[in-house]
C-alpha positions as CSV (number, residue, x, y, z in Angstrom):
1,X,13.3,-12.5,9.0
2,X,11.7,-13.1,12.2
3,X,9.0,-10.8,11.7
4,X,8.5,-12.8,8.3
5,X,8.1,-15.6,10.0
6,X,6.1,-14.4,13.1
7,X,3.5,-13.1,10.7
8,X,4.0,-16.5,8.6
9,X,2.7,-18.4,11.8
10,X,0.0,-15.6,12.6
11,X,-1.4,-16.4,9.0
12,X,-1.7,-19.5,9.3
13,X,-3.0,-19.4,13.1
14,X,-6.0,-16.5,11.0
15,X,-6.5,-19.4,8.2
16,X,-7.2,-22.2,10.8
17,X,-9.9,-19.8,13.3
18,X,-10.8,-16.4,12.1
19,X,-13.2,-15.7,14.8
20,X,-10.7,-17.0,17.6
21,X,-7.9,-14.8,15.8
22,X,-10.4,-11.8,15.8
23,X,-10.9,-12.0,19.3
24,X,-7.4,-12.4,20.4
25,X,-6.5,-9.3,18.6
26,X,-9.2,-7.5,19.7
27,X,-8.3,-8.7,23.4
28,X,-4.6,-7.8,22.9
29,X,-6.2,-4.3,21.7
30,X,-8.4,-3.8,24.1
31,X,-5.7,-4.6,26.8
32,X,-2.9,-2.5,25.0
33,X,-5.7,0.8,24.5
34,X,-4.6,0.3,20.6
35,X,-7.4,1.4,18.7
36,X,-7.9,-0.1,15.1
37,X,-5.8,-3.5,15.9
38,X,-6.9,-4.9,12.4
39,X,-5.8,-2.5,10.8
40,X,-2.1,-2.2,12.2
41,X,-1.8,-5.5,12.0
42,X,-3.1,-5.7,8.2
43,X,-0.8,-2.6,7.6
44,X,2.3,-3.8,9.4
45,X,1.9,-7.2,7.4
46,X,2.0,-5.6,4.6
47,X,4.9,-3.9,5.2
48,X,6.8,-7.5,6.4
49,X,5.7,-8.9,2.9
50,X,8.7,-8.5,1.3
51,X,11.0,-9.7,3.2
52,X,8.7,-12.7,3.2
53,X,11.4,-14.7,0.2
54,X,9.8,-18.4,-0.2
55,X,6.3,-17.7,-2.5
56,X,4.7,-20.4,-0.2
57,X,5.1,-17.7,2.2
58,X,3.8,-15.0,0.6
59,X,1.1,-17.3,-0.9
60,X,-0.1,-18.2,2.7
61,X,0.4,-13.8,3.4
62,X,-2.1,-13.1,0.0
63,X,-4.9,-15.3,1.8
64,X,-4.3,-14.6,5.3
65,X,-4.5,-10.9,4.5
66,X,-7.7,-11.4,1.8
67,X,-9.6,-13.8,4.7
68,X,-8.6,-10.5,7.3
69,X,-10.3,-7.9,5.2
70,X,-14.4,-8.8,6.7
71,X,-13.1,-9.2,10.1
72,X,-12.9,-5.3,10.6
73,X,-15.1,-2.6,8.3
74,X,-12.4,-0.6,9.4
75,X,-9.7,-2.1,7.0
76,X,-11.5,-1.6,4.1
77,X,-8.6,1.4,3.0
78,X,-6.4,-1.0,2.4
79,X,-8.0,-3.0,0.2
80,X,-6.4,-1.6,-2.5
81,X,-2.7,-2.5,-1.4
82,X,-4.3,-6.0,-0.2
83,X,-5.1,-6.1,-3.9
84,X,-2.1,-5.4,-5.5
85,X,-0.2,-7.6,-3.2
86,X,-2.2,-10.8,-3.9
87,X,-2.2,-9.9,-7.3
88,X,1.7,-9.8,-7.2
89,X,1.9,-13.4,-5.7
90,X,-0.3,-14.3,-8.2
């Protein structure tokens, strides 16, 4: 549940400044040598989405993860499961 909500605030913090999210992750990356850091993060939020158990919640998830997808190129495989998830809020 905490992880729901950590990645509850994180979308919202992505909805309110994209670019400044972007470079905070890729700072945190860069610092951490963790290659891809858009793509964990994508792939680890969708993992948390289902514990997420309020719809607001996984409302605010389906556009935080559709506004994360033209951040990287490199998260472009999981547009699919993106997809599917916002599709499933829907």
């Amino acid at each position: 549940m905490q992880l729901a909500a950590m990645a509850g605030l994180l979308g919202r913090a992505l909805l309110v400044s994209p670019p400044l999210f972007s470079a905070v992750v890729t700072d945190v990356s860069s610092a951490c040598a963790l290659p891809n850091a858009h793509v964990h993060f994508a792939s680890r939020w969708l993992q948390l989405s289902d514990s997420m158990l309020l719809s607001v919640h996984r409302k605010l998830a389906a556009l935080a993860l559709a506004t994360l997808l033209p951040l990287d190129a490199a998260s472009l495989p999981l547009v699919g499961e993106i997809l599917s998830f916002c599709v499933g809020v829907l």
